[in-house]
C-alpha positions, 0 to 999 in steps of 0.5 A: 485480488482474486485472479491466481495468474496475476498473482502468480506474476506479482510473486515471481517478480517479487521474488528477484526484486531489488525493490517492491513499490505498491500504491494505494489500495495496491498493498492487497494485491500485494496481500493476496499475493502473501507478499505481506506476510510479516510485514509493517504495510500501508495502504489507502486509508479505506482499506487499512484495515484490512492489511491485518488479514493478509499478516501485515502490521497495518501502519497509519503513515503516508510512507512505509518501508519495510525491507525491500517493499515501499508501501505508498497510502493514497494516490499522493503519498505515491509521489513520496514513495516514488522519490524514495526509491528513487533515493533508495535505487540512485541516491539522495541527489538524484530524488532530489533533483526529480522532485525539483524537475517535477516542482513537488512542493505541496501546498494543499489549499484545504487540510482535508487529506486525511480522516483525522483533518478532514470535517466529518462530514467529508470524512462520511461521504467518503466511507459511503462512497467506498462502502461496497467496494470496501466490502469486497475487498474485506471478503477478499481479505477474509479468504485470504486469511483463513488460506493463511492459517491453513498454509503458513508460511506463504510466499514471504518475500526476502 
């Protein structure tokens, strides 16, 4: 989030694309790059919110689209993102015919995938785990932010 080249990339190809995918925590590279800005976002459920930062309306979906960007939540969710723009970019049938070459059926064997399913003491583990880098990020985030109010616009894409 942090590397101006990378970004500089991110926005460039940004620019002329048909269709953005981001997934997971992607979303915040995305963010740093302003490609945000204005936008409806998700991304993992750890980092959620801190889309607000990076001018994004944070959405607590596995999947969300918003003009030419299809944002993924977690690691999973980019299977349903992936066949999104799949149908986006080919048509219905052609998702249709991945997911069954690719057999997605999902049957979890526990509810657990989100925060609000998940026992709490899961739900803790997992915020511990992600504490440090979940306080980077948000410093990131943060930086990012006071940029933002400095420089608006930045770099929205079309």
């Amino acid at each position: 989030m942090e590397d101006e080249a990378v970004l500089s990339w991110v926005r460039a190809q940004a620019s002329s694309a048909l269709c953005v995918f981001s997934v997971c925590t992607g979303a915040l590279i995305c963010g740093a790059a302003g490609l945000l800005v204005g936008r409806r976002a998700t991304t993992h459920w750890t980092a959620l919110h801190l889309l607000h930062h990076f001018g994004a309306t944070p959405v607590d979906e596995r999947v969300v689209e918003d003009g030419n960007v299809v944002f993924a939540a977690g690691v999973t969710a980019g299977i349903d993102g992936a066949l999104r723009v799949a149908a986006r970019l080919r048509g219905d049938e052609a998702a249709q015919t991945i997911q069954l070459a690719m057999q997605y059926a999902p049957e979890p064997p526990f509810d657990a995938g989100t925060p609000d399913r998940a026992p709490p003491v899961i739900v803790a583990r997992a915020r511990e785990s992600a504490a440090e880098i979940t306080r980077r990020r948000r410093a990131t985030a943060l930086q990012f932010e006071r940029r933002l109010r400095e420089e608006r616009p930045l770099h929205p894409m079309g």
